[in-house]
N, C-alpha and C positions, 0 to 999 in steps of 0.2 A: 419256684416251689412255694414262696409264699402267699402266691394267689388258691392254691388249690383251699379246699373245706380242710376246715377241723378236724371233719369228721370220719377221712382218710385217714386208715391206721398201716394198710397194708399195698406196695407199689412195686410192679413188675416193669421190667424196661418191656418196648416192641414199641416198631413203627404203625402206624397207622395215622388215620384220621380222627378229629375229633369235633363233633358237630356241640353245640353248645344251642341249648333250648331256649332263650332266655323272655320270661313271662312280664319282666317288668313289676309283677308282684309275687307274692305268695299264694301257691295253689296245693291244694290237696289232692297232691299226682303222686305215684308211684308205680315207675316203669317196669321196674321189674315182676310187679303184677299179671301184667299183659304178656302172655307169650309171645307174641309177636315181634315186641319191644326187647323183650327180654332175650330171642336169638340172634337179635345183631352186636350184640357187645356188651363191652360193660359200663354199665350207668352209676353217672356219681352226682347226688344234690347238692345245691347249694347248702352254706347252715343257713340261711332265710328261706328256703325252700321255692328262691326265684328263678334258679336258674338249674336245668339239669345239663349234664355235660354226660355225651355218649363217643366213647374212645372206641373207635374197632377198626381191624386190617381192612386196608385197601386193598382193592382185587375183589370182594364181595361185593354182593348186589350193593346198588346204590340206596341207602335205606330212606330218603325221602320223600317215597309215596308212601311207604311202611308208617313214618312217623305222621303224615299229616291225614290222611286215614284212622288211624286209631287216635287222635288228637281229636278231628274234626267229627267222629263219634261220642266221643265223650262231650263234647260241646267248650273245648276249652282252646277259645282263640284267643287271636291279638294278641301271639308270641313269632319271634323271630327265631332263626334256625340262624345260623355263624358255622359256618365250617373253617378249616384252619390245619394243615400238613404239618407234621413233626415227629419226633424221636419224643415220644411220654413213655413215662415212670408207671 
């Protein structure tokens, strides 16, 4: 729990996955913007705004053409995707 953001105030238990975005720097992204983005789960930023983290149930479509489609529109490459299985908060 002490890796998570600051800026986390509110935390439900449920299994899923959680892909983590991570740009290596600061970008002026907000996911929840994009409907797209916005129907696979819930997005949490970094506070440096480098990395976004998307927690959503497994068993849903695989959202990795989802993300690198609306990524690779916007023009905002040279970020890694990090997936990673567990029981989040």
């Amino acid at each position: 729990m002490a890796n998570l953001p600051r800026t986390l105030k509110y935390i439900s238990w449920f299994e899923g996955e959680t892909i983590t975005i991570d740009f290596n720097r600061a970008v002026d992204f907000d996911p929840k913007a994009y409907p797209k983005l916005a129907q696979i789960g819930r997005w949490i930023a970094s506070d440096d705004l480098s990395k976004y983290y998307l927690v959503y149930k497994t068993g849903t479509t695989y959202p990795d053409k989802t993300i690198n489609k609306v990524l690779g529109d916007l023009n905002l490459n040279g970020y890694e995707l990090i997936h990673s299985a567990a029981t989040y908060a």
